[in-house]
C-alpha positions in Angstrom: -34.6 29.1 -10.4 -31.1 28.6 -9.8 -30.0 24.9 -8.3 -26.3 24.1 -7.7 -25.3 20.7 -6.6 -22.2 19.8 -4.5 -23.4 23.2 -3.2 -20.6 23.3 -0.5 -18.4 24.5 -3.5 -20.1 27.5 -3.7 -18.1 29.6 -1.6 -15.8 29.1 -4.3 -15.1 32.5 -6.3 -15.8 31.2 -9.1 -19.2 30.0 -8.3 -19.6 33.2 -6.2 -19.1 35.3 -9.4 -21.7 33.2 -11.8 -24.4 33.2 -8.5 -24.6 36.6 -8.6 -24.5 37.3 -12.6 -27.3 35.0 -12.8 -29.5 36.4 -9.5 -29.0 40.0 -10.6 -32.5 39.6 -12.0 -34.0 38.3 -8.9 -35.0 34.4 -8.9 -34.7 31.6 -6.0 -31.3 30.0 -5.4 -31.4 26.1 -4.5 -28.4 24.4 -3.3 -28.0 20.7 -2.4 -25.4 18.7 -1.0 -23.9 15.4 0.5 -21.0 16.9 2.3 -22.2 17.4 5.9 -19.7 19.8 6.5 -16.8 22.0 4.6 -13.2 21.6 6.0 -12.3 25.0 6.2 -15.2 25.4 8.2 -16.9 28.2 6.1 -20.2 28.8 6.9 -23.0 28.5 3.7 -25.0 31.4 5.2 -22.6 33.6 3.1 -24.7 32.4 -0.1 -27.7 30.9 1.3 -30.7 32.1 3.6 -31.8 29.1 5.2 -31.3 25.5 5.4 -34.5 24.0 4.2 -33.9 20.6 5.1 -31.1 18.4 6.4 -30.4 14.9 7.4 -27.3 13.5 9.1 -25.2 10.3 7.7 -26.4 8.6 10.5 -30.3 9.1 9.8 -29.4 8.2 6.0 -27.7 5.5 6.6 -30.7 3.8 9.3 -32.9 4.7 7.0 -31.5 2.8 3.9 -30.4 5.7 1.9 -26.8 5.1 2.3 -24.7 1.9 2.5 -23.7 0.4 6.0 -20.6 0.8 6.7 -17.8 -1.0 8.0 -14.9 0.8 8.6 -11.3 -0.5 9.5 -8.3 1.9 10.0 -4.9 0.5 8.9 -2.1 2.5 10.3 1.1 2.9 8.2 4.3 4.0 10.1 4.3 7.5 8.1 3.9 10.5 10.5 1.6 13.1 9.5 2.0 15.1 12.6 3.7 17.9 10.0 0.8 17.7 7.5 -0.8 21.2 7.6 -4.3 22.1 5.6 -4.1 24.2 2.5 -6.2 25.9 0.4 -8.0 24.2 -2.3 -9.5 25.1 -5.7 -12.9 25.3 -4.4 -12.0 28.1 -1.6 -11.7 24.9 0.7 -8.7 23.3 2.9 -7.3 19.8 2.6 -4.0 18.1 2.6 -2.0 18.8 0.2 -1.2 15.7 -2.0 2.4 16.4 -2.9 3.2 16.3 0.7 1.1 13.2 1.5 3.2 11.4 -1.2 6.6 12.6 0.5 5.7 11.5 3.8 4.7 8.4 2.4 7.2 7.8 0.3 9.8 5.4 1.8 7.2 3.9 3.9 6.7 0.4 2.1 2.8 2.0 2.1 2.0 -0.7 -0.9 3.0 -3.4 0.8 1.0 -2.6 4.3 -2.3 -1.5 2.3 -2.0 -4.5 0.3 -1.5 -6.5 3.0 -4.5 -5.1 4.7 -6.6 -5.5 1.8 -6.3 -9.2 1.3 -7.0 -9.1 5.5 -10.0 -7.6 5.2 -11.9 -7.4 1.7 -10.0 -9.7 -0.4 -13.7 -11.0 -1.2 -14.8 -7.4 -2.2 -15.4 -5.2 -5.2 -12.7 -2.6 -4.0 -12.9 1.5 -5.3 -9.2 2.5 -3.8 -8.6 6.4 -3.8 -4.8 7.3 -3.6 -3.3 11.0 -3.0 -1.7 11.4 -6.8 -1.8 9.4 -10.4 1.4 8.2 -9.9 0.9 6.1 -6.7 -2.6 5.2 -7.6 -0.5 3.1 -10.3 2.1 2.1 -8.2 -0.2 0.1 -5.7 -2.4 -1.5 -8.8 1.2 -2.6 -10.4 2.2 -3.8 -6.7 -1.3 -6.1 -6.2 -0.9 -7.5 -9.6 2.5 -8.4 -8.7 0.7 -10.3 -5.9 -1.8 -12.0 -7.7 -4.5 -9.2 -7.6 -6.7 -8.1 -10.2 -5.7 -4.6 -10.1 -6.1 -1.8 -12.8 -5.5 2.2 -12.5 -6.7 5.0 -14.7 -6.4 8.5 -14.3 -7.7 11.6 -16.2 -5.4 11.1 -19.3 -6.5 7.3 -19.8 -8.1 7.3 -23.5 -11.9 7.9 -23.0 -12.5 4.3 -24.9 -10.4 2.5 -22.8 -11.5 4.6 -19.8 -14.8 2.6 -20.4 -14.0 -0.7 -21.0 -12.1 -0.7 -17.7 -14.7 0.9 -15.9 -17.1 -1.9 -17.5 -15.1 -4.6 -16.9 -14.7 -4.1 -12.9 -16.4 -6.2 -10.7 -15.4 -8.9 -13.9 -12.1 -8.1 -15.2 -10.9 -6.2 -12.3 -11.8 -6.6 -8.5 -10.0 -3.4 -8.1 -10.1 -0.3 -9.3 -7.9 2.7 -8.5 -7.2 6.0 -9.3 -6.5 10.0 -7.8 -10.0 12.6 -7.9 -11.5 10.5 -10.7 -13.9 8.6 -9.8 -15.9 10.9 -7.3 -19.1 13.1 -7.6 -21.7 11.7 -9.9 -19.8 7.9 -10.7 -22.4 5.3 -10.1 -20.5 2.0 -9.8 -23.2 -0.5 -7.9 -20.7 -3.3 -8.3 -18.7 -2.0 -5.7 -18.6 -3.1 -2.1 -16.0 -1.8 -0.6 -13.8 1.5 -1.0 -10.0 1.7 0.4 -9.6 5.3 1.1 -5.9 6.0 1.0 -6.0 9.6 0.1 -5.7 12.4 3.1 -8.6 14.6 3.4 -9.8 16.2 5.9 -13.5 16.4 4.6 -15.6 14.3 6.5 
């Protein structure tokens, strides 16, 4: 029995190529996911038979599985009309992050998210996801500079460190940012809010 979570990845070649080295023998393939949907629009059927069982956002969130949410859009003066999709690691599309950063670049974006933050969840536990390291760092050093508990790490923080900032947020920090970190598999219950600044297409 083979299970593969975040199973949406699995069009990937990568996964493609150690699915079928390990079914060559026979066995039952499970896969599971949260993502509703891939942006690229690939259909799972190329891997898997059936879907066994599926429930939308909607059900899981009326059914107490998933958080409420509230969402609020803050719109920055940056155009994205030029932003095209692109292919990703995981045989997906997205935005490309590079360009993201250009377009936003220029923009004053730390000022106007900041701004909206301390509009809307300036009482909250706040997650932020940003479209590279660098910026993910320039909006924490931009908060602090306005009186803001703000702290990013990235990939290359030291692992001990890494920690004790991840620890101390909710305490030491009421935000916490960084760039395709924090994502599948980090349980932070402290948090209660997330500012999503990073383009992505995936739903």
């Amino acid at each position: 029995l083979i299970i593969i979570d975040e199973s949406h990845r699995s069009l990937a070649r990568s996964y493609r190529g150690v699915i079928e080295e390990l079914m060559k023998p026979g066995g039952a393939l499970l896969g599971v996911t949260a993502t509703p949907k891939r942006a690229d629009g690939s259909a799972l059927s190329q891997v898997y038979q059936e879907i066994v069982f599926q429930m939308s956002l909607s059900d899981a969130i009326e059914q107490g599985w998933l958080s409420h949410l509230v969402c609020k859009r803050i719109k920055l003066k940056a155009n994205f009309d030029q932003l095209k999709l692109k292919g990703t690691t995981d045989g997906g599309r997205d935005f490309d992050a590079t360009e993201v950063c250009t377009i936003l670049d220029g923009e004053d974006w730390e000022r106007t998210i900041t701004d909206a933050w301390i509009e809307n969840a300036k009482d909250r536990k706040t997650i932020g996801f940003l479209p590279s390291v660098a910026f993910a760092y320039r909006l924490a050093e931009h908060m602090r500079s306005r009186g803001i508990s703000a702290i990013a790490i990235d990939a290359k923080t030291d692992k001990f460190d890494r920690r004790k900032i991840i620890a101390g947020f909710g305490t030491e920090y009421q935000v916490l940012l960084n760039c395709a970190l924090l994502v599948e598999g980090v349980d932070l219950p402290v948090a209660d809010c997330c500012l999503s600044a990073a383009m992505t297409a995936s739903l």
